[in-house]
C-alpha positions in Angstrom: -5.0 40.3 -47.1 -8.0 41.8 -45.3 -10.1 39.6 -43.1 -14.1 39.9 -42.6 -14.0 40.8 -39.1 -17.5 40.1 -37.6 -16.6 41.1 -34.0 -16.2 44.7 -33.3 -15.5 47.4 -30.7 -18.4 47.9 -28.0 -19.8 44.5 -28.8 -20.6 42.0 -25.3 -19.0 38.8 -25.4 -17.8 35.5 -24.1 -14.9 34.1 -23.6 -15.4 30.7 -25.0 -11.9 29.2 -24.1 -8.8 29.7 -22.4 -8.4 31.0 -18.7 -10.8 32.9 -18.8 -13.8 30.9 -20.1 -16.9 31.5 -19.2 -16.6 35.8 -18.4 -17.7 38.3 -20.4 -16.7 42.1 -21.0 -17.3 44.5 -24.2 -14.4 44.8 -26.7 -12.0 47.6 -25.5 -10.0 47.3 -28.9 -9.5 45.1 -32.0 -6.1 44.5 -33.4 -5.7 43.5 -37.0 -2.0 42.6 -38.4 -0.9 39.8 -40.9 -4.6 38.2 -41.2 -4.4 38.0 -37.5 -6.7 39.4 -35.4 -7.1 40.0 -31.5 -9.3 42.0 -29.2 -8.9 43.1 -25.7 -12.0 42.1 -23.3 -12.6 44.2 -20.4 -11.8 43.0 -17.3 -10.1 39.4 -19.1 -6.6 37.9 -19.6 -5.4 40.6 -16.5 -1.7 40.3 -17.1 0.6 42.2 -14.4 3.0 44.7 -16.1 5.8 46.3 -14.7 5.0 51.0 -15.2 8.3 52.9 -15.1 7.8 56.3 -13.3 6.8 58.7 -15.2 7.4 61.5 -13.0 7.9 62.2 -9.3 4.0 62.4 -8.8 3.4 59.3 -11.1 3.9 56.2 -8.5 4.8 53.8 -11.0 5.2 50.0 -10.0 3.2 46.6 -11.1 -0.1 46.6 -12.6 -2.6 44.4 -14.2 -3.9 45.3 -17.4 -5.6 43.4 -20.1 -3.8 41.1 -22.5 -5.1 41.0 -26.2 -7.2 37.4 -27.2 -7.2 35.6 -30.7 -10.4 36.4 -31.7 -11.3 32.8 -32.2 -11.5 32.7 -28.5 -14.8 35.2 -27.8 -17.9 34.9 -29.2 -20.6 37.8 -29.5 -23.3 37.5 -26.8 -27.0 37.4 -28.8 -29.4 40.3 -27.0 -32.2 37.5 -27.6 -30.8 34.0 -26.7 -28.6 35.4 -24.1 -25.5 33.1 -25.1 -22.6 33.4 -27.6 -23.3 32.4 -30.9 -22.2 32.6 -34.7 -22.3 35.6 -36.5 -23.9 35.8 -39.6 -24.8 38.4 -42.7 -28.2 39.5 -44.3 -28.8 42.0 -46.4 -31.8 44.2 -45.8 -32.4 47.2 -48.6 -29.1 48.6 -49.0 -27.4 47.9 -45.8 -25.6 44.6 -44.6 -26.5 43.7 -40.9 -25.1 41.3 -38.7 -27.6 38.5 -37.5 -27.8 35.8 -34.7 -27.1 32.4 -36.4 -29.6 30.9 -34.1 -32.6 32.9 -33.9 -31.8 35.3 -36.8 -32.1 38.6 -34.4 -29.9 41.3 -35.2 -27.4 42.3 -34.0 
């Protein structure tokens, strides 16, 4: 089963709950398995993850990376009301465009 996924790679958002709340980053990646799906936020949900060495050169060590979020948890920052909102659908000629629930600017 395929989901309408109204959130997608390169778009600014906020994280609207969770540790994070409150930062926002542009999506890095969106993961879609199972009806499930998760994005990875710059610079949010920094987990610390053990590299192996790679090679001599390669240092190797813990690192912080960024954990995937349930996309339930960010919503897409509107270019006009400068907050997250819903994500809505209009249809204009032949093409489908995303628009601002709130103001109705697209996005």
């Amino acid at each position: 089963m395929k989901t309408k996924v109204k959130i997608h790679r390169n778009d600014n958002v906020e994280i609207i709950a969770g540790k994070d709340k409150g930062k926002r980053g542009t999506i890095l990646r969106v993961f879609e398995k199972n009806g499930h799906v998760r994005v990875i936020v710059s610079g949010a949900n920094l987990v610390k993850k053990a590299i192996k060495r790679k090679s001599q050169q390669d240092a190797g060590g813990i690192a912080e990376v960024e954990a995937p979020l349930d996309i339930s948890n960010v919503g897409l920052v509107c270019k006009k009301c400068g907050r997250p909102v819903r994500v809505g659908f209009k249809i204009e000629g032949d093409k489908k465009i995303r628009v601002c629930r709130k103001c109705g600017e697209a996005l």
